[in-house]
ZAMARGU-4260 file (C-alpha; in steps of 0.2 Angstrom, whole numbers, plus 5000, padded with zeros to 4 digits):
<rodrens>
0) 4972/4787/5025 | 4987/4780/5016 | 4997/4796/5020 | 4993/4794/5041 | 4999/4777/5038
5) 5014/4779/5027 | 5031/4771/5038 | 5044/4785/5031 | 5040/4803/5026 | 5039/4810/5008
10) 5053/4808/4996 | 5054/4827/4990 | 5074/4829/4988 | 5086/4819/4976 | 5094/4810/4989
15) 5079/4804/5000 | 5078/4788/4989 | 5097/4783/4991 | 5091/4787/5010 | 5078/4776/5008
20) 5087/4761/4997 | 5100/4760/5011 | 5089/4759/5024 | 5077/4748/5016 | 5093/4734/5014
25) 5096/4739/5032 | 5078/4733/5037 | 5081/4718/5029 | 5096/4711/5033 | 5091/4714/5053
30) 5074/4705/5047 | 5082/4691/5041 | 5096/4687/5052 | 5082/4692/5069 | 5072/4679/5060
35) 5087/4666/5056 | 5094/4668/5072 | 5079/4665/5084 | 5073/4652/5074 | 5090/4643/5075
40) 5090/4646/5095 | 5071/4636/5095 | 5076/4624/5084 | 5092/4619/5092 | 5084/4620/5109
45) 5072/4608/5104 | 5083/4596/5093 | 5096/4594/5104 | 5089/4595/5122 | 5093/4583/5136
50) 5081/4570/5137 | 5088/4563/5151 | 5099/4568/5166 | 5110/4552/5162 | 5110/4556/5146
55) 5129/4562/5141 | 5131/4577/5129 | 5139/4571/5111 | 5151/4582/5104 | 5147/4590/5087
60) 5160/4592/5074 | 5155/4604/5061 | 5163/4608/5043 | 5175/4621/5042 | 5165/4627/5026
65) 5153/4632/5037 | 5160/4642/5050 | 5171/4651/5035 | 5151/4654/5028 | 5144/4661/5042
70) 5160/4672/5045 | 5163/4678/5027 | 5145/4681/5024 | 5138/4694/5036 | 5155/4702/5035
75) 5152/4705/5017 | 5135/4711/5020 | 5141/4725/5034 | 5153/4729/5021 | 5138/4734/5008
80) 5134/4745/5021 | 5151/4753/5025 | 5152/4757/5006 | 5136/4761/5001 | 5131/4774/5018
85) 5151/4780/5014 | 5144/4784/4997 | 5129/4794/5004 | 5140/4799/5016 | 5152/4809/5003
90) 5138/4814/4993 | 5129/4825/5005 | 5146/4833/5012 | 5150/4840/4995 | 5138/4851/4989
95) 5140/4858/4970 | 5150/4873/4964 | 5131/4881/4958 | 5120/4879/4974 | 5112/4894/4979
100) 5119/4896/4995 | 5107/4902/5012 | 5113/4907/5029 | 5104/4900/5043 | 5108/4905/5062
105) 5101/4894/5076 | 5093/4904/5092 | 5085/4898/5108 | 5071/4895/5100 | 5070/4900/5082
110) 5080/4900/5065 | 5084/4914/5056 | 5087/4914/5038 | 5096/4927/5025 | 5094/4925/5007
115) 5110/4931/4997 | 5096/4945/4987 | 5097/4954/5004 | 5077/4943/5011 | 5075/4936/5027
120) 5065/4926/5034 | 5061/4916/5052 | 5055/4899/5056 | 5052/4898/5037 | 5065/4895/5021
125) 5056/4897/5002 | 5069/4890/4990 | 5066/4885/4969 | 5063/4867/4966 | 5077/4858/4956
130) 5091/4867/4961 | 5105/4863/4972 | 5103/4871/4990 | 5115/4878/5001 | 5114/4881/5019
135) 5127/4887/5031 | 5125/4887/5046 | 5128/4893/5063 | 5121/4895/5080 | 5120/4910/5094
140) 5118/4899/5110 | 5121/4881/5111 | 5119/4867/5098 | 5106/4864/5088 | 5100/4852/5072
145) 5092/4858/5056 | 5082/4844/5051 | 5069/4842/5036 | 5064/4824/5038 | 5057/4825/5018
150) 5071/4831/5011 | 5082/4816/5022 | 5094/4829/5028 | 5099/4833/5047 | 5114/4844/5052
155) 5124/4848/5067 | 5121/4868/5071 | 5137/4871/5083 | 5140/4889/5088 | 5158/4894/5087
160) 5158/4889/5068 | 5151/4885/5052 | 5142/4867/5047 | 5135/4866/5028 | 5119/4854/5020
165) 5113/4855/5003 | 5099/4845/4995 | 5090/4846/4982 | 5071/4848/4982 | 5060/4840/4967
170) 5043/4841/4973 | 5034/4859/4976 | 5025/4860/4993 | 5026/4865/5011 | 5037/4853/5023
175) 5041/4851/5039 | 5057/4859/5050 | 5062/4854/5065 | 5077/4855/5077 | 5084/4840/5080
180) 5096/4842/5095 | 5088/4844/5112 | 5091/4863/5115 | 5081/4868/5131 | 5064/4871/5138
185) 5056/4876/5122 | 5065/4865/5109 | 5049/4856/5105 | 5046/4872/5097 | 5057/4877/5087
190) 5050/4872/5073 | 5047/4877/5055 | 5043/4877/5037 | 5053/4875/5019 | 5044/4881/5005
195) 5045/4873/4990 | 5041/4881/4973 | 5043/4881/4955 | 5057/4895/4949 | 5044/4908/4943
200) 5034/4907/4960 | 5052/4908/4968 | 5057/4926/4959 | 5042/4933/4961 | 5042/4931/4979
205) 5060/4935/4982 | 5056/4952/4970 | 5043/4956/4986 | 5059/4956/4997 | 5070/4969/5001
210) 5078/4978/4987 | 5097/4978/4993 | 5108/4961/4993 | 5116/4952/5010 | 5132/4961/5001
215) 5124/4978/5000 | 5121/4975/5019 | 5141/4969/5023 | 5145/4986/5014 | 5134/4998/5026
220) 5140/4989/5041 | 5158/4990/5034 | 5157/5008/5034 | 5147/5010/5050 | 5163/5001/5059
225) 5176/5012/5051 | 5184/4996/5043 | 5189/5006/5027 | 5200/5016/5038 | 5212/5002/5040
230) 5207/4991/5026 | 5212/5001/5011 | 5207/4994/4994 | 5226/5003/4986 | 5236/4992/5001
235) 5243/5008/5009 | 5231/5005/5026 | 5239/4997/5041 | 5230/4981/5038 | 5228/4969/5024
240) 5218/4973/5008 | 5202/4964/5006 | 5199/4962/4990 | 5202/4947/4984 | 5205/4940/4999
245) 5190/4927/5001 | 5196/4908/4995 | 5215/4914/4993 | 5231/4906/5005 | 5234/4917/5017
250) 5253/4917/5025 | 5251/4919/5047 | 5265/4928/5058 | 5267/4911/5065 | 5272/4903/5047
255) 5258/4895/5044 | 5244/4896/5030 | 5226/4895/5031 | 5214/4898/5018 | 5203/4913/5018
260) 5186/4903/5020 | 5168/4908/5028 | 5177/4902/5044 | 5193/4913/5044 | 5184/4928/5041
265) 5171/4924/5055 | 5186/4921/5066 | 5196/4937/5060 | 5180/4947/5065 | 5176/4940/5083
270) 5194/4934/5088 | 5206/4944/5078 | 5221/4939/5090 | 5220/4920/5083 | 5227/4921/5066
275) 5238/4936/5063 | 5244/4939/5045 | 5260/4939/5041 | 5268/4957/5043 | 5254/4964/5053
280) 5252/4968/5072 | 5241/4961/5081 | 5229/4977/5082 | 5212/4974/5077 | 5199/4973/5093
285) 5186/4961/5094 | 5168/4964/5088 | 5163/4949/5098 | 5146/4955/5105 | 5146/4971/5094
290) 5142/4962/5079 | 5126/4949/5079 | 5132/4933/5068 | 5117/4941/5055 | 5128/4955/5054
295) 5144/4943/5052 | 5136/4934/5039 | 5132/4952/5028 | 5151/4956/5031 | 5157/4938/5024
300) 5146/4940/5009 | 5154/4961/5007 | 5171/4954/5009 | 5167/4939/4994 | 5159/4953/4983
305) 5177/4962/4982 | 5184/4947/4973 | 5188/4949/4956 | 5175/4943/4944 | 5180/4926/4936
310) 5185/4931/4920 | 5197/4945/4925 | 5203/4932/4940 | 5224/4931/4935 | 5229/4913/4941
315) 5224/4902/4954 | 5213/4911/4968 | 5216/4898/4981 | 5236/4898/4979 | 5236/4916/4981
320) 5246/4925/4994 | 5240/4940/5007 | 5256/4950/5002 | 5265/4954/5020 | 5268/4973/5023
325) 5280/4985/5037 | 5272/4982/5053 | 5260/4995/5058 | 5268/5011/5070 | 5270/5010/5089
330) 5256/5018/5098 | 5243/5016/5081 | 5225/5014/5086 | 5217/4997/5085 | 5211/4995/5067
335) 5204/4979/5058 | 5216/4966/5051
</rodrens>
């Protein structure tokens, strides 16, 4: 009974009591100044009516302390607001270095999920309590919101691009997932389940997955596109070499540098024409429509597993440069870039 009539859902993440907190001091400052207000309004209707139509208005002359009081004060309690849901704010946008990161793409009407150990799931997301969470996401058709109203996170899915959440889940258990942005006929459906569990449960159900990793995949689908024909690991290809590619600064034809995220690779795949690298021509056809954004996904995590491991990194991977080359030969078949 106390559950069915419990105001706000579970607290099962680290940041649904700073969620909570700020909404509390939310509820009651409206309390108090709804109760103020209407109080003063009956109060002063009363006190001062007209209790005759002879009866001329007297002006009232009032302290200046006061109207600096009732000025200064609700401003500096909507500026506790402004800071402490800033604070939140930038918390939630920055998720740690160590989260294990999952991929989620929105689809009229279901979410699709791919672990990075290669296990998929739909409509349902297992993860290991007390550790940071990554999901990026993406959507197929139109924009849709990946909402786990325990965990006190809601996120944007916009197709076109990447948006990122994290949380952190502290209490094992089975919690709701819902989709948050009207998304057609069936969007009352497209719902689902997060699965918390304790780390031991966690590898024991990932080790009943598949055996290859979401960068084993990338690899097949690399080679089943021919993408090694043009991206050669010695450089000598008539595109760029990938490895070590992901997180550097990469020099553009037009002089400009972008670095070499999720969301560049994803572009470079399905709209090569956008950003050409320095030295290259503009050769690559698209793979818009040939390449499901599962199969985008596997290719980002193939092209981040040719990086360097840490320890044998030289320098700083994000102030690296995609070496420019001699443009490729008239008449040279399309070829990735």
């Amino acid at each position: 009974m106390g559950t069915q009539l419990r105001l706000l859902p579970e607290q099962a993440s680290t940041i649904a009591p700073e969620v909570d907190h700020l909404a509390y001091y939310l509820l009651a400052v409206s309390i108090f100044f709804t109760v103020l207000i209407f109080g003063a309004v009956f109060y002063f209707a009363i006190r001062y009516r007209r209790r005759a139509d002879t009866e001329p208005p007297q002006p009232q002359h009032t302290g200046l302390a006061l109207e600096i009081a009732w000025s200064v004060i609700p401003f500096g309690l909507t500026m506790i607001m402004f800071g402490w849901g800033a604070e939140i704010f930038f918390k939630e946008r920055r998720p740690p270095d160590d989260a294990l990161q999952v991929y989620v793409v929105g689809k009229q009407w279901m979410w699709k999920l791919q672990h990075m150990e290669g296990q998929r799931e739909i409509n349902e997301l297992h993860i290991p309590i007390n550790r940071p969470i990554k999901l990026m996401m993406t959507s197929e058709d139109v924009i849709h919101d990946f909402f786990v109203p325990d965990f006190r996170v809601k996120q944007d899915v916009v197709p076109g691009r990447y948006t990122t959440e994290w949380f952190v889940a502290t209490k094992p258990g089975k919690y709701h997932l819902f989709c948050a942005q009207y998304c057609g006929t069936n969007h009352s459906a497209m719902t689902g389940w997060v699965y918390a569990m304790s780390p031991q449960d966690y590898q024991e159900w990932l080790a009943g997955g598949p055996t290859g990793s979401m960068a084993d995949a990338g690899a097949r689908l690399f080679d089943d596109l021919a993408c090694g024909n043009c991206h050669k690991p010695d450089g000598t290809g008539r595109c760029p070499n990938l490895t070590g590619l992901f997180g550097s600064t990469v020099m553009l034809a037009d002089g400009r540098t972008v670095k070499a995220d999720e969301a560049y690779i994803r572009e470079s795949i399905l709209n090569p024409p956008a950003k050409i690298v320095a030295g290259y021509q503009p050769l690559m056809p698209t793979f818009q429509g040939l390449v499901s954004e599962e199969g985008v996904v596997q290719l980002i995590e193939y092209i981040k597993s040719l990086n360097p491991p840490l320890g044998q990194a030289q320098g700083n991977p994000t102030q690296t440069t995609v070496p420019a080359r001699e443009p490729a030969a008239a008449g040279a078949p399309p070829a990735n870039r």
